[in-house]
KEDREN-895102 format. One record per residue (C-alpha): residue in three letters; chain; x, y negated, z negated. Coordinates in steps of 0.2 Angstrom, whole numbers, plus 5000, padded with zeros to 4 digits. Example, Ala and Ser with C-alpha at 12.3 -4.5 7.8 and 13.67 -1.06 7.14 Angstrom:
// residues 2
{vofi ALA	lumtor A	east 5062	north 5022	up 4961}
{vofi SER	lumtor A	east 5068	north 5005	up 4964}
***
This chain:
// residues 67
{vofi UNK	lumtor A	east 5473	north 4506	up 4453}
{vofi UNK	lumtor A	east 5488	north 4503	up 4466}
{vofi UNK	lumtor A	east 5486	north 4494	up 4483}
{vofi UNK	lumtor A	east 5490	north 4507	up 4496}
{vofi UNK	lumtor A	east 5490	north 4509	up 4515}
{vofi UNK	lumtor A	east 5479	north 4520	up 4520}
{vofi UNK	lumtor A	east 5477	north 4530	up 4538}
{vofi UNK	lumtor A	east 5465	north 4537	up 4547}
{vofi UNK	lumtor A	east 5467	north 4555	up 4538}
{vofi UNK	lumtor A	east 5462	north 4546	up 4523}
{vofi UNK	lumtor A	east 5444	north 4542	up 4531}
{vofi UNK	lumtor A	east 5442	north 4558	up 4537}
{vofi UNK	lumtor A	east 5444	north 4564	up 4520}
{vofi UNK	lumtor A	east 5434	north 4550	up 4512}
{vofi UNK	lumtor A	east 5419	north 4553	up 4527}
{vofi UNK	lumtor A	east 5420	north 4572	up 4528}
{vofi UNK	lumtor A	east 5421	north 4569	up 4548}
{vofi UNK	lumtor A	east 5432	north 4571	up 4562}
{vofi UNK	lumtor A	east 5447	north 4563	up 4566}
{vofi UNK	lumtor A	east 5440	north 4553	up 4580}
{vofi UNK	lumtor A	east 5427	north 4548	up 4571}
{vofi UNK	lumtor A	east 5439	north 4540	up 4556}
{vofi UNK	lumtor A	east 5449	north 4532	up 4569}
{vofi UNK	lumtor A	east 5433	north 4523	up 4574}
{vofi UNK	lumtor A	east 5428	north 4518	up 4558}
{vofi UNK	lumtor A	east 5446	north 4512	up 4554}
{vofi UNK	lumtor A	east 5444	north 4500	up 4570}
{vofi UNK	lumtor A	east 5424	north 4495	up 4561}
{vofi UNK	lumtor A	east 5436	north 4490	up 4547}
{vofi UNK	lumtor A	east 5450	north 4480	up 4556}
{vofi UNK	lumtor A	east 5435	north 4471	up 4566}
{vofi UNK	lumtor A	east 5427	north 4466	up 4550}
{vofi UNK	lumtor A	east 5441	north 4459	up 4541}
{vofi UNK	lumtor A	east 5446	north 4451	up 4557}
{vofi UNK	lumtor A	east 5463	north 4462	up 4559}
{vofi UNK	lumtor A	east 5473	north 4464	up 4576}
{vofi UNK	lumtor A	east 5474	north 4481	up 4581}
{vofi UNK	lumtor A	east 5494	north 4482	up 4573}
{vofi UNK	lumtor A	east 5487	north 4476	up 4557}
{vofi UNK	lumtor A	east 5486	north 4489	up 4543}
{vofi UNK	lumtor A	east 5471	north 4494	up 4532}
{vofi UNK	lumtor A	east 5472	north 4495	up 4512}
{vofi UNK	lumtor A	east 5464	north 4506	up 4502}
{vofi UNK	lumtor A	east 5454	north 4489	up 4494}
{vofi UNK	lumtor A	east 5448	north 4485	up 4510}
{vofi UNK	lumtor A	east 5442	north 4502	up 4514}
{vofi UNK	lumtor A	east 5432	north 4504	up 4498}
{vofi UNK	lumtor A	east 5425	north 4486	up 4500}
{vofi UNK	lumtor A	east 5418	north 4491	up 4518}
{vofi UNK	lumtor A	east 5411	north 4507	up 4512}
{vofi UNK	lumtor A	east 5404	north 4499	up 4496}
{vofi UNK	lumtor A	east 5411	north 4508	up 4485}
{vofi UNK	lumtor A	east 5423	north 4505	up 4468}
{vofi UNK	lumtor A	east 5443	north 4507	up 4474}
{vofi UNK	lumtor A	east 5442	north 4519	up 4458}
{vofi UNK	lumtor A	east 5429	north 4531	up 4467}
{vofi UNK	lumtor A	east 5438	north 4528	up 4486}
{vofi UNK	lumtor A	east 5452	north 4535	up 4478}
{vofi UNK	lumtor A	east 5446	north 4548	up 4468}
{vofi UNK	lumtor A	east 5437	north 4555	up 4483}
{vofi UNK	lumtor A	east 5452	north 4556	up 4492}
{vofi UNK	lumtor A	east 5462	north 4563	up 4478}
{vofi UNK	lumtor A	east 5451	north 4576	up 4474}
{vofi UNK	lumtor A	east 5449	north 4583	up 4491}
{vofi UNK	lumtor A	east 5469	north 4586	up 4492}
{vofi UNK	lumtor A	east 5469	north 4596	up 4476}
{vofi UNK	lumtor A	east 5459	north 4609	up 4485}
***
């Protein structure tokens, strides 16, 4: 699976939530990998936060833009 940037949208997929919901869990994220607020978020670090395989992260995201 490739490395990607991922943005706030891409939680709010992921989650089912609200945007301002996502942007506080991408801000969780950034704290836990001890990132700076300009530093971006991957994909890998968003499936390892959530606990979940980057296969399935993905595949969640994927699947809700076919719709």
């Amino acid at each position: 699976m490739k490395i990607r940037v991922i943005k706030s949208h891409d939680l709010q997929i992921f989650r089912n939530v609200c945007l301002r919901t996502a942007q506080s869990d991408m801000k969780k994220i950034k704290f836990y990998f001890d990132k700076e607020d300009y530093h971006l978020v991957t994909n890998v670090e968003a499936a390892e936060y959530f606990g979940v395989s980057l296969e399935d992260f993905e595949a969640i995201i994927h699947k809700q833009f076919k719709k």
